[in-house]
TORKOL-4160 file (C-alpha; in steps of 0.2 Angstrom, whole numbers, padded with zeros to 4 digits, m for minus):
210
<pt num="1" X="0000" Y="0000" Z="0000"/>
<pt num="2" X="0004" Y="0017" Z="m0006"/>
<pt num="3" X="0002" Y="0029" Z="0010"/>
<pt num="4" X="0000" Y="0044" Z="m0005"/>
<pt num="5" X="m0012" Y="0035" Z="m0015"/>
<pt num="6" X="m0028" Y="0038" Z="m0007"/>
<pt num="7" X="m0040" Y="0050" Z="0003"/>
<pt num="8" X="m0049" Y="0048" Z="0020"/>
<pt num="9" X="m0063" Y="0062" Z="0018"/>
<pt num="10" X="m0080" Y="0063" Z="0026"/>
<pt num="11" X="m0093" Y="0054" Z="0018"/>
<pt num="12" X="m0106" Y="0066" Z="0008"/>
<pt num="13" X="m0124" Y="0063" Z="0001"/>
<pt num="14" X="m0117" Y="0059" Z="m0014"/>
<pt num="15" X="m0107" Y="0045" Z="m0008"/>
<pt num="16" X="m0121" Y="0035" Z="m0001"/>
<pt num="17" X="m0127" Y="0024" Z="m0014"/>
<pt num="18" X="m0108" Y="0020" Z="m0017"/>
<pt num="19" X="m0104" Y="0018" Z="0001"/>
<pt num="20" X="m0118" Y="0005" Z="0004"/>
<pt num="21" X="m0112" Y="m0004" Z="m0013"/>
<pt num="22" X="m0095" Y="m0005" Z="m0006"/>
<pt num="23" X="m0099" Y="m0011" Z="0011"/>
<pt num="24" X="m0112" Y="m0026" Z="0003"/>
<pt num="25" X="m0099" Y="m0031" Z="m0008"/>
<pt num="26" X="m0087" Y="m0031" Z="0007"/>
<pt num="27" X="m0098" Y="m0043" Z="0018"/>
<pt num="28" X="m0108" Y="m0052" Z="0006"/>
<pt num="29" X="m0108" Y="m0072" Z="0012"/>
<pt num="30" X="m0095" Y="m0066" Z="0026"/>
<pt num="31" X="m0107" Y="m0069" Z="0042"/>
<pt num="32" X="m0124" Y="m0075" Z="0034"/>
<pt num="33" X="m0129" Y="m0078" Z="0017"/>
<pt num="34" X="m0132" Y="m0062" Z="0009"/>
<pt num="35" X="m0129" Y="m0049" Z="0020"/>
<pt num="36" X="m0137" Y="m0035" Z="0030"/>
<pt num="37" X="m0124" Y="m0021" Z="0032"/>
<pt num="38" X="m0127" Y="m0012" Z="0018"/>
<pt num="39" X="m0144" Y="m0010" Z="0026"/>
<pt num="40" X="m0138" Y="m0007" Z="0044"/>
<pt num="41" X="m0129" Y="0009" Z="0036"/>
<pt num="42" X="m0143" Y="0017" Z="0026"/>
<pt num="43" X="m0152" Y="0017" Z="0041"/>
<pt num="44" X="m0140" Y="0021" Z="0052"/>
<pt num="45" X="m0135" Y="0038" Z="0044"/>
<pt num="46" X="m0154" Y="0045" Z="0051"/>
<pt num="47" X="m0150" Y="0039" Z="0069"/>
<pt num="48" X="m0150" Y="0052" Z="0085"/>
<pt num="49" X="m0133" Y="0041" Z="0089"/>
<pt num="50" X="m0125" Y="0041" Z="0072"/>
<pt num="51" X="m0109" Y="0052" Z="0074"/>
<pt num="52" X="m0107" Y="0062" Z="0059"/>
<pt num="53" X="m0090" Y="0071" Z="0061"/>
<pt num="54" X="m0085" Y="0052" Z="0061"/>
<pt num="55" X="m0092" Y="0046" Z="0046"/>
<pt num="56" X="m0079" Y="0043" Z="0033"/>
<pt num="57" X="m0075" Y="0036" Z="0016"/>
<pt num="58" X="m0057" Y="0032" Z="0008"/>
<pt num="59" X="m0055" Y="0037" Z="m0008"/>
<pt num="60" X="m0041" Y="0030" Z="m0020"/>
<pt num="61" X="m0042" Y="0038" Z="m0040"/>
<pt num="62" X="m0061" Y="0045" Z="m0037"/>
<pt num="63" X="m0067" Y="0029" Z="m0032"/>
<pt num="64" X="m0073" Y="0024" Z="m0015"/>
<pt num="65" X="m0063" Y="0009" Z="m0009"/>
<pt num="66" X="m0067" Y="0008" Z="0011"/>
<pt num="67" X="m0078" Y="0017" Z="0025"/>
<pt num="68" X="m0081" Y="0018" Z="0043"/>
<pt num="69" X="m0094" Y="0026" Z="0056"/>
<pt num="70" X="m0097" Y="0027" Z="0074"/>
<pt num="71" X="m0114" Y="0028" Z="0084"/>
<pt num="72" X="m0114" Y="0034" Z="0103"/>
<pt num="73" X="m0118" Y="0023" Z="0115"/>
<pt num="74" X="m0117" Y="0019" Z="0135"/>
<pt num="75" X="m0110" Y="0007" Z="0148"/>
<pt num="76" X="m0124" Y="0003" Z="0161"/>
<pt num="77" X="m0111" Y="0004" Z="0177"/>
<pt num="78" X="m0112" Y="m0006" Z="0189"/>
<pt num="79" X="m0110" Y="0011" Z="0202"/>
<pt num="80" X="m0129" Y="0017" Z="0192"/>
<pt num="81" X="m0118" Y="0029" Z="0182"/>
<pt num="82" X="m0121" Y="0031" Z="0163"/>
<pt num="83" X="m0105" Y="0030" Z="0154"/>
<pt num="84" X="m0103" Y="0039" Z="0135"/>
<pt num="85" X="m0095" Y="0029" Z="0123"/>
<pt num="86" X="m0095" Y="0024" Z="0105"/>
<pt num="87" X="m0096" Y="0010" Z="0093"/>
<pt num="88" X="m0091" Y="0007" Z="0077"/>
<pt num="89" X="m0094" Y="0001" Z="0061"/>
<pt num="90" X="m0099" Y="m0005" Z="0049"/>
<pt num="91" X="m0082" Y="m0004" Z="0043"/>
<pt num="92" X="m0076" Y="m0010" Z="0026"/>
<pt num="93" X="m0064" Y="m0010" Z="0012"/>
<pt num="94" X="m0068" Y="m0015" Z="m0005"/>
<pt num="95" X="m0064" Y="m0034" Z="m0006"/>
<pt num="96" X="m0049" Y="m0034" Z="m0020"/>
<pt num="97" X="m0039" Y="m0023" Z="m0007"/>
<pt num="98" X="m0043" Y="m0033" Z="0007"/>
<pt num="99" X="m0025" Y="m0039" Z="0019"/>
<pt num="100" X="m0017" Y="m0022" Z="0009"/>
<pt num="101" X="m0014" Y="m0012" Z="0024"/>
<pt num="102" X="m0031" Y="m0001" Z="0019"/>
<pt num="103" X="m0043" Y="m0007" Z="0031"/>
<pt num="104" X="m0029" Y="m0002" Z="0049"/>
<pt num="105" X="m0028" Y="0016" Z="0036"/>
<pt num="106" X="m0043" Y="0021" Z="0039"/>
<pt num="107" X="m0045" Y="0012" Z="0057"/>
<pt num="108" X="m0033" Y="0022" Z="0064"/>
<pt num="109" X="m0037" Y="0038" Z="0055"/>
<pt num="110" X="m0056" Y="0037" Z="0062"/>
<pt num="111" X="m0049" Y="0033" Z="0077"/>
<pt num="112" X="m0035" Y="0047" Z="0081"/>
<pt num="113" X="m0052" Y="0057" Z="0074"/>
<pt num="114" X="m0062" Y="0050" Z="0088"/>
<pt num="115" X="m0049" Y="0054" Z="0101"/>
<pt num="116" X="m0047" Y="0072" Z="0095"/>
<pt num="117" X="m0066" Y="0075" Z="0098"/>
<pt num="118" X="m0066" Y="0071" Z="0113"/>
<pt num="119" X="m0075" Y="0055" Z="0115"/>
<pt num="120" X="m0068" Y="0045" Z="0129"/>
<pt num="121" X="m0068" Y="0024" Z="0122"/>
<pt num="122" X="m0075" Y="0012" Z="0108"/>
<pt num="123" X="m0081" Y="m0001" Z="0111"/>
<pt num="124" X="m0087" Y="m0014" Z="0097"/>
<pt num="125" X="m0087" Y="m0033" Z="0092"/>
<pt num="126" X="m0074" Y="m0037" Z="0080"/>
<pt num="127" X="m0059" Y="m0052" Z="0078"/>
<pt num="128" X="m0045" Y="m0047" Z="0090"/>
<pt num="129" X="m0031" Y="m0053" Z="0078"/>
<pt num="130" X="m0033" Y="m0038" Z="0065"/>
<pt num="131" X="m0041" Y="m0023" Z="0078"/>
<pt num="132" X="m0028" Y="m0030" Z="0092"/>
<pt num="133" X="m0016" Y="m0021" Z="0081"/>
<pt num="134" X="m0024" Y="m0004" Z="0081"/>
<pt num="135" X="m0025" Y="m0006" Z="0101"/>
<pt num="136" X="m0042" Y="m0015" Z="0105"/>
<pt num="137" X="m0041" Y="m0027" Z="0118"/>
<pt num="138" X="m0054" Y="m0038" Z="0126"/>
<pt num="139" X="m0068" Y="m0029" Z="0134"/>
<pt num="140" X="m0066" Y="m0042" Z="0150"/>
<pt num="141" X="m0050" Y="m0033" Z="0155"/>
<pt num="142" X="m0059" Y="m0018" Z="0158"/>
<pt num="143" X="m0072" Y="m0025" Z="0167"/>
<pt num="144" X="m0085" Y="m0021" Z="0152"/>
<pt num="145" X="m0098" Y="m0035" Z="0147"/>
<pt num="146" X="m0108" Y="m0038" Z="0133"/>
<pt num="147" X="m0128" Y="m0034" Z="0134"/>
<pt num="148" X="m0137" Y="m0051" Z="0134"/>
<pt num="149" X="m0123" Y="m0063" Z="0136"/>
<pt num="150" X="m0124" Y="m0078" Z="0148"/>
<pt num="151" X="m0112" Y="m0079" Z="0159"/>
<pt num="152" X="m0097" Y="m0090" Z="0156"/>
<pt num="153" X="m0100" Y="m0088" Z="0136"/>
<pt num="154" X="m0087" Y="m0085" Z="0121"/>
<pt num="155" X="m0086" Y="m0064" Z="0125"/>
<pt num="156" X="m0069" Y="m0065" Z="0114"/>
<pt num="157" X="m0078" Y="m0055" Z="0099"/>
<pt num="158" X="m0084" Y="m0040" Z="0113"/>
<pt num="159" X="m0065" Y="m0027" Z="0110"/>
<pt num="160" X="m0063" Y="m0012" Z="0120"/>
<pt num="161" X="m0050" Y="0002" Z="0115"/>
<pt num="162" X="m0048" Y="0017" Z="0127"/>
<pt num="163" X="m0046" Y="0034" Z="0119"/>
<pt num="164" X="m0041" Y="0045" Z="0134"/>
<pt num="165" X="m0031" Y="0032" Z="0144"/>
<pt num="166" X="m0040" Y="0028" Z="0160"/>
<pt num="167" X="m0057" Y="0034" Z="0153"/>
<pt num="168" X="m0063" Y="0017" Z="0159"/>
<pt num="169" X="m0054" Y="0015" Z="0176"/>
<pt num="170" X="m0063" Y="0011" Z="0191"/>
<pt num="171" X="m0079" Y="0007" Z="0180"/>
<pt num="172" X="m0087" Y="m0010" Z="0177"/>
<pt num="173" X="m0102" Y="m0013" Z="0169"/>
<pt num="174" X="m0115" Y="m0019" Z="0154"/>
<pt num="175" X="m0111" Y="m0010" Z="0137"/>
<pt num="176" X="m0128" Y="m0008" Z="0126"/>
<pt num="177" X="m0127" Y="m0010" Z="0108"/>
<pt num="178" X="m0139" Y="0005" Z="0099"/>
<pt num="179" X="m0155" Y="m0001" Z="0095"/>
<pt num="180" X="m0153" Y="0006" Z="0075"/>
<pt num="181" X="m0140" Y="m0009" Z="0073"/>
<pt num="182" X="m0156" Y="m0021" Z="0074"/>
<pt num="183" X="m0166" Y="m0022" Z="0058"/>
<pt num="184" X="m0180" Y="m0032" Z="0051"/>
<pt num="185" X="m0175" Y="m0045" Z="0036"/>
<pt num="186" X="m0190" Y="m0041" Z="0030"/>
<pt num="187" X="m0183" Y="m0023" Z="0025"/>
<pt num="188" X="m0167" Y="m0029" Z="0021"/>
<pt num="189" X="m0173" Y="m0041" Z="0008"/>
<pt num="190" X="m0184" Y="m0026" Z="0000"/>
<pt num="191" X="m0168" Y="m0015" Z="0002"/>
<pt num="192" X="m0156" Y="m0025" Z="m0008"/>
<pt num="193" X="m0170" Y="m0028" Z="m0023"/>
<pt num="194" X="m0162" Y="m0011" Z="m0028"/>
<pt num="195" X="m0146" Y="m0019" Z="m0031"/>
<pt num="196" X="m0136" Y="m0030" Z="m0043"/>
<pt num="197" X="m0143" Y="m0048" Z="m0039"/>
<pt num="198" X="m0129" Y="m0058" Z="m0031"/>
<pt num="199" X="m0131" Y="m0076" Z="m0023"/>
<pt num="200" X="m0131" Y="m0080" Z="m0006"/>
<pt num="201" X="m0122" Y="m0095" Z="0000"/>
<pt num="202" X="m0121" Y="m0103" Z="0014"/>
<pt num="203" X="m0101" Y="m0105" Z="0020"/>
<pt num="204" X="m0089" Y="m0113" Z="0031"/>
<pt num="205" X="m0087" Y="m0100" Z="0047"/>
<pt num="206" X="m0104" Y="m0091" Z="0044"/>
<pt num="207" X="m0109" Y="m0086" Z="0063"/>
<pt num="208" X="m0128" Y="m0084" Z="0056"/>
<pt num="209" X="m0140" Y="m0092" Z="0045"/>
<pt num="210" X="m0157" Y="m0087" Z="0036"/>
């Protein structure tokens, strides 16, 4: 990867339609057959919680090639405070740059971003071997659990990544995903007639099925 050979911008009206393109292409089959994301985004954008100082495109010869957001969320502490956080994503590069070095580009970028405004911590659920390398670590070590997970379960997808060091000290408690990440399939389905027709497959590593 050519540090010089692309853009990190905010994302603008007229990017949308490309954005949600990219980021279908980008998790099409990954976790379900089909996807949803491209959905999750569109939606998203008209949230309360949606951040939109933090939503950005990256740009490589005019053409979009990967995307990030953040929505605002809180930790339930354990104290009865109400902690401010963010999450983030859906975050995607277009899938012919994948394992280039463009997707930590824009990771980082969004996140030194995030820091400079202010905001305190992300929080998201991700694969701790490529956001470890950005600085995520698992949520547990900071006493953070995940909404509706049983005790004892698998909580190695749930990352946490400090911006102000010691934002999180002294607090433990029950992070809350925002409520615009749920959609209906119903909707998505309807949504993605607009689009190109692909096939859905079911694959090997899928976490979800239709």
């Amino acid at each position: 990867m050519n540090t010089n050979d692309y853009i990190i911008r905010p994302e603008e009206k007229d990017d949308h339609r490309e954005v949600e393109n990219l980021v279908r292409e980008a998790f099409w089959n990954v976790y379900r057959p089909g996807c949803s994301e491209h959905y999750v985004i569109h939606v998203l954008r008209d949230d309360p919680a949606f951040v939109r100082e933090l939503d950005l495109v990256m740009e490589q010869n005019g053409r979009l090639i990967g995307q990030n957001m953040f929505m605002k969320t809180v930790i339930d502490a354990d104290d009865g405070r109400t902690v401010p956080v963010l999450t983030m994503g859906p975050i995607g590069i277009t899938p012919e740059l994948w394992r280039r070095g463009y997707g930590k580009a824009i990771l980082d970028y969004s996140l030194e971003k995030a820091a400079g405004l202010g905001y305190g911590a992300v929080l998201f659920e991700g694969a701790i071997g490529f956001y470890g390398k950005s600085g995520f670590d698992y949520a547990r070590k900071f006493g953070i659990r995940y909404h509706d997970l049983p005790e004892g379960a698998d909580d190695s997808f749930f990352l946490c990544k400090e911006l102000i060091p010691g934002y999180l000290e002294g607090i433990t408690g029950v992070y809350q995903t925002p409520r615009g990440y749920y959609v209906d399939d119903a909707n998505v389905e309807e949504f993605d007639k607009s689009f190109p027709p692909k096939e859905k497959l079911k694959l090997p590593g899928q976490i979800f099925s239709d």
